[in-house]
Backbone as CSV, one residue per row, in Angstrom:
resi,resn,N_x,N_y,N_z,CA_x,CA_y,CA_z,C_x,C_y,C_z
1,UNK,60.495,78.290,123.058,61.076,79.162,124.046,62.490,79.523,123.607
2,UNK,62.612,80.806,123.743,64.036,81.377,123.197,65.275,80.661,124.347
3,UNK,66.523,80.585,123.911,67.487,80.620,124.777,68.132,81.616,124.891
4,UNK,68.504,82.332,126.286,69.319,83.044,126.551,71.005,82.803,126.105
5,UNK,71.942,84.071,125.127,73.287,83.307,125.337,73.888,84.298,126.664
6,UNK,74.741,83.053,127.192,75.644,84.309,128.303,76.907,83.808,128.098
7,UNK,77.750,85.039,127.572,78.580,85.387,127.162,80.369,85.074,128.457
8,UNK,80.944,84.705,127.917,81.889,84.076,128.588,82.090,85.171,129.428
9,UNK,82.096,86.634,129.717,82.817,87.757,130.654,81.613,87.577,132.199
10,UNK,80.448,87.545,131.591,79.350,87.619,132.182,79.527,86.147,133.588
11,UNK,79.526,84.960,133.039,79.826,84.115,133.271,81.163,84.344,134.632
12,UNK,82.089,84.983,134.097,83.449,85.532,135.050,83.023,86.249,135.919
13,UNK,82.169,87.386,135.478,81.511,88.120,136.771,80.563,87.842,137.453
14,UNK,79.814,86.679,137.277,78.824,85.942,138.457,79.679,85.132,139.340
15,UNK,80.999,84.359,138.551,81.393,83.465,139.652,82.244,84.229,140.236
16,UNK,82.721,85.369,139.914,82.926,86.395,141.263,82.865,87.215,141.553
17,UNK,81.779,87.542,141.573,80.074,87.795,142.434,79.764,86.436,143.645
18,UNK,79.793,85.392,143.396,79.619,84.398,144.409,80.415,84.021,145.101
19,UNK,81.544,84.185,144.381,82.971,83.890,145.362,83.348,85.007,146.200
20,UNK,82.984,86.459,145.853,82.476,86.952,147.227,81.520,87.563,148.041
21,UNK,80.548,86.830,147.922,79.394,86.228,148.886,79.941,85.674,149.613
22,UNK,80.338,84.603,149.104,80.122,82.844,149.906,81.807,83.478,150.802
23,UNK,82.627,84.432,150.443,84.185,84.403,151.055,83.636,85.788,152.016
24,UNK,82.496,86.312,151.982,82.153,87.746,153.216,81.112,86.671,154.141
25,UNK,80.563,86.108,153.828,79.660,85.489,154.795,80.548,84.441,155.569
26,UNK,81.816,84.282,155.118,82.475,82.608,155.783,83.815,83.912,157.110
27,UNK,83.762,85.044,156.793,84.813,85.698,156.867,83.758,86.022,158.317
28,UNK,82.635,86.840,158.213,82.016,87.264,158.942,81.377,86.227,160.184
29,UNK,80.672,85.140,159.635,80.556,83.979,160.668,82.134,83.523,161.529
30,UNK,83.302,83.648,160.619,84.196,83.573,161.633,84.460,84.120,162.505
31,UNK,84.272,85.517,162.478,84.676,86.473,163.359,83.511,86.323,164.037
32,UNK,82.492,85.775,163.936,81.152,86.034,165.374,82.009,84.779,166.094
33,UNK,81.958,83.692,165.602,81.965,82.226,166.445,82.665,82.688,166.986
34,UNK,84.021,83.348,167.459,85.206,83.666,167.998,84.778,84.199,169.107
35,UNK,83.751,84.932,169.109,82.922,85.804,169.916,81.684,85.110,170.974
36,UNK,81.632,83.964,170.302,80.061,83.524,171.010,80.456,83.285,172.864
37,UNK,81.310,82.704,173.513,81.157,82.682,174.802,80.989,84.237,174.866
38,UNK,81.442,85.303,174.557,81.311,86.522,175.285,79.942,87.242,174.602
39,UNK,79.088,86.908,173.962,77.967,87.036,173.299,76.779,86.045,174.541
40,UNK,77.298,85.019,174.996,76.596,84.553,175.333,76.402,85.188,176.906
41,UNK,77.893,85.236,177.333,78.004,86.063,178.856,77.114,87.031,178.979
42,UNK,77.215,87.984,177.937,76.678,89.396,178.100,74.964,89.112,177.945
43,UNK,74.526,88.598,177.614,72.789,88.338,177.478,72.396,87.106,179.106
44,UNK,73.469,86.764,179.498,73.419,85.944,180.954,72.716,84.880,180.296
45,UNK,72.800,83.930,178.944,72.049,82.404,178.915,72.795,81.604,179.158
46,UNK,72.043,80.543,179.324,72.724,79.094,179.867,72.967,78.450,178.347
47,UNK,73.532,77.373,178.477,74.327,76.644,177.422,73.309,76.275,176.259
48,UNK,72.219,75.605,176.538,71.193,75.101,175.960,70.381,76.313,175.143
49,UNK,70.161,77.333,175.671,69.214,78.464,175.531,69.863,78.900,174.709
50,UNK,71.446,79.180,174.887,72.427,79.983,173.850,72.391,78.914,172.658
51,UNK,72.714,77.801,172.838,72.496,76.776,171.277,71.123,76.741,170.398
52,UNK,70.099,77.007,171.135,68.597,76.680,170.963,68.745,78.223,170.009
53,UNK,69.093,79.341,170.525,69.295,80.603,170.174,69.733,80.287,168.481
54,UNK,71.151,80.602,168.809,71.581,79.908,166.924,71.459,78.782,166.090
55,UNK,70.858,77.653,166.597,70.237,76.855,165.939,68.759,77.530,164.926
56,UNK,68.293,78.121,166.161,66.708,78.976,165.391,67.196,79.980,164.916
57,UNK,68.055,80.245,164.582,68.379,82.330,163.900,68.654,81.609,162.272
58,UNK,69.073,80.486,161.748,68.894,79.711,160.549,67.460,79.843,160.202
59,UNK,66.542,79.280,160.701,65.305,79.091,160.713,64.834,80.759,159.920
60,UNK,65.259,81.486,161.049,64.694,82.804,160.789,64.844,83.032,159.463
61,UNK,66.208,82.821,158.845,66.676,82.843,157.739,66.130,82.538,156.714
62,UNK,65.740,81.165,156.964,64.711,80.613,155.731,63.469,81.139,155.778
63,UNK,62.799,81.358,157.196,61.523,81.536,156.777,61.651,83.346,156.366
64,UNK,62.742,84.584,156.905,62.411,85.669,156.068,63.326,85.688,154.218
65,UNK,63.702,84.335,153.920,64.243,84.654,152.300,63.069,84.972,151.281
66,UNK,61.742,84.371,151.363,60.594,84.666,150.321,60.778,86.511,150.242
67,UNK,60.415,86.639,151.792,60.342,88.260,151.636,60.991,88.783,151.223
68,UNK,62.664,88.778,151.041,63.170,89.165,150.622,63.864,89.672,149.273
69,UNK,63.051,89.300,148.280,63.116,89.501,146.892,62.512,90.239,146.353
């Protein structure tokens, strides 16, 4: 089996490529959490229902990543 070489620039532009991923997704979850009592007001759930809510929206996550490729 051949080896791939990857070239030191390449290397620079994946790790940032991931560094901003991982710095838009941490940026964006901040700005919701900030939001969740008034996210939760406006749909009228109770405490449990609203946790049960974003606990399972992860879930969703994993189970739509296959599709997504």
């Amino acid at each position: 089996m051949e080896q791939a070489v990857v070239t030191r620039s390449a290397r620079r532009r994946a790790r940032a490529a991931i560094f901003a991923l991982f710095f838009t997704n941490g940026a964006l979850l901040g700005s919701l959490v900030l939001r969740f009592p008034e996210i939760k007001d406006a749909f009228g759930l109770s405490s449990s229902a609203y946790g049960a809510t974003i606990a399972l929206s992860s879930l969703g996550g994993i189970l739509a990543g296959p599709f997504a490729a």
